[in-house]
C-alpha positions in Angstrom: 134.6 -176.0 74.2 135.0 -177.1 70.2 133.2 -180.1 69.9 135.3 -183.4 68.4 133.0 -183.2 65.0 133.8 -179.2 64.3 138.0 -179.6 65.2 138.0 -183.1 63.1 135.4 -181.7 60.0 134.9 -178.3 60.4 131.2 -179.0 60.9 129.2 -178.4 64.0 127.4 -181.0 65.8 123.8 -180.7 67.4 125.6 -179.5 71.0 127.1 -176.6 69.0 124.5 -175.2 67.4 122.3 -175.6 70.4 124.6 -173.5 72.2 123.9 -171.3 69.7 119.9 -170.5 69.8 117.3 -168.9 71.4 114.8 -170.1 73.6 111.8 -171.2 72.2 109.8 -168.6 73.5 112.2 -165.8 71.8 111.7 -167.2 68.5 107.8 -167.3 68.8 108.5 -163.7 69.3 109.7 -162.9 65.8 112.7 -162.3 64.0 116.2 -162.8 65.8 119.8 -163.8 65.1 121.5 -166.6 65.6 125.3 -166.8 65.4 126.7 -169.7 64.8 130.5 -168.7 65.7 132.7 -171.6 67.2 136.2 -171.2 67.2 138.5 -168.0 69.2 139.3 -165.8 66.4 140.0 -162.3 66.6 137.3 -160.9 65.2 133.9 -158.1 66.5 132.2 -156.5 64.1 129.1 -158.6 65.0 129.5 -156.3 68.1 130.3 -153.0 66.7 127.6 -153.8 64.0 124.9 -154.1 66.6 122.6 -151.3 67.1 120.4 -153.3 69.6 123.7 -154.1 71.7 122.1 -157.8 71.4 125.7 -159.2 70.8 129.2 -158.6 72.9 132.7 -160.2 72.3 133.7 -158.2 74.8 137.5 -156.9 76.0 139.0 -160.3 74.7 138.7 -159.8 70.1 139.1 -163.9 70.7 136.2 -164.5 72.5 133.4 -166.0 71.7 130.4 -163.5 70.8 127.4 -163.7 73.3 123.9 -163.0 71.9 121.1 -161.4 74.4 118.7 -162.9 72.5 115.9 -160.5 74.0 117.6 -157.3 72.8 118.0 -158.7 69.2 115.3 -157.3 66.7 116.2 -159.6 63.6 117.4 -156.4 61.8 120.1 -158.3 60.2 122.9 -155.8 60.5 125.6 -158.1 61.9 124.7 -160.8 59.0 126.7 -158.9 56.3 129.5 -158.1 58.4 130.2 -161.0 59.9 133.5 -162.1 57.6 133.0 -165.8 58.8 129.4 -165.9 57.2 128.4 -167.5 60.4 125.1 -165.3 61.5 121.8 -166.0 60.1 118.3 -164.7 61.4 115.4 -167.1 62.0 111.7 -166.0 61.9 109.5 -168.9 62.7 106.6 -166.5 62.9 106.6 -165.8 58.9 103.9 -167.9 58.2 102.0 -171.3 59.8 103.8 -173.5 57.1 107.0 -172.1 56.7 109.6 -170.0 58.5 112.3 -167.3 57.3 115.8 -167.9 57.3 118.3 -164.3 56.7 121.8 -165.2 55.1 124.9 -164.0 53.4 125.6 -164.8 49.8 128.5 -164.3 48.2 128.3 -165.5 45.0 126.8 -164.4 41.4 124.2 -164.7 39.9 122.2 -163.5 43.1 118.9 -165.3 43.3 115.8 -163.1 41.9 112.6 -163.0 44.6 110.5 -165.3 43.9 113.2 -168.2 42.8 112.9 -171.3 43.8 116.1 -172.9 44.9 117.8 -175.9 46.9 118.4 -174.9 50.6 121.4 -176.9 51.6 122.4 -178.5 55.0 126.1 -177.7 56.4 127.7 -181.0 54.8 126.3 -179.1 51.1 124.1 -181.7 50.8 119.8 -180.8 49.6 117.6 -180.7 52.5 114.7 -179.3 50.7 113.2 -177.0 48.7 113.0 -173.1 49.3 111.6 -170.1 47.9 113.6 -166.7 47.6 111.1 -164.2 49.8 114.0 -161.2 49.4 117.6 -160.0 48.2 119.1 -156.7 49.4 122.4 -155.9 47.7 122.7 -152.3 49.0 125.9 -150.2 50.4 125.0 -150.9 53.6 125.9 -154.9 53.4 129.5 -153.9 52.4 129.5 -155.9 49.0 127.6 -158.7 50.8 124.3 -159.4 50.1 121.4 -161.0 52.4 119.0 -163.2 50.7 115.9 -164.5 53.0 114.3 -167.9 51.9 110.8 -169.0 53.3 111.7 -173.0 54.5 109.6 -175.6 55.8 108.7 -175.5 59.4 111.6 -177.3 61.5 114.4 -177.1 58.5 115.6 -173.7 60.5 118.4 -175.4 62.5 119.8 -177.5 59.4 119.4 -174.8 56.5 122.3 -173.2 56.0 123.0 -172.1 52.8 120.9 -172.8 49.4 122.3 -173.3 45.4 119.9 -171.7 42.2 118.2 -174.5 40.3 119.0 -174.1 36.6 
């Protein structure tokens, strides 16, 4: 069920994105993907992507995918194929201060490791500050990179995407 805020602003509300993650005790585990998908589209290659056979769409293209979060390994496969840009993988174990967060980027200039840079909630606007911990811009993301930014603890359900500071 699409929540009023997401069919009204595009934006999903706390209820969405719950739907959306792990247990707690899966993320104290390590890496693992959350996919933030909320509308019926046709679309699978989040399935099809998955080694780990952590996510299925199933018979239906225009269902919803469903994540087994204990299958998922946090490889980060399905985040460069996903067209909607809507996975991301969250390591809360990276460190006791700050946590990992796996996305797609899309644009140029790609952030450099080591870069510090504006991590950005949803609505675009700066929710803090974040440090570029990787970039892999091989073949095998299809012409879309995955950038990983270490974040303050408790920022990994409202970072979402991040802009270079000049």
């Amino acid at each position: 069920m699409i929540s009023d805020k997401l069919k009204s602003t595009g934006l999903a509300d706390a209820a969405d994105i719950q739907t959306a993650w792990p247990s707690q005790e899966r993320l104290e585990k390590g890496p693992v993907v959350i996919v933030e998908c909320f509308q019926e589209i046709p679309c699978n290659p989040c399935e099809t992507s998955c080694p780990q056979k952590a996510i299925l769409v199933g018979e239906d293209i225009n269902a919803l995918p469903r994540v087994d979060h204990s299958k998922c390994n946090g490889c980060t496969i399905c985040v460069s194929r996903c067209p909607g840009l809507a996975i991301f993988v969250i390591d809360q174990k990276y460190s006791e201060t700050a946590s990992a967060i796996t996305m797609p980027y899309e644009f140029l200039p790609l952030p450099q490791k080591g870069d510090t840079v504006e991590a950005l909630e949803r609505e675009g606007k700066t929710c803090c500050q974040a440090k570029v911990i990787r970039v892999v811009n091989t073949k095998a993301q299809d012409k879309t990179p995955l950038v990983t930014l270490a974040i303050p603890k408790g920022r990994e359900k409202d970072v979402r995407f991040f802009k270079l500071v000049p």
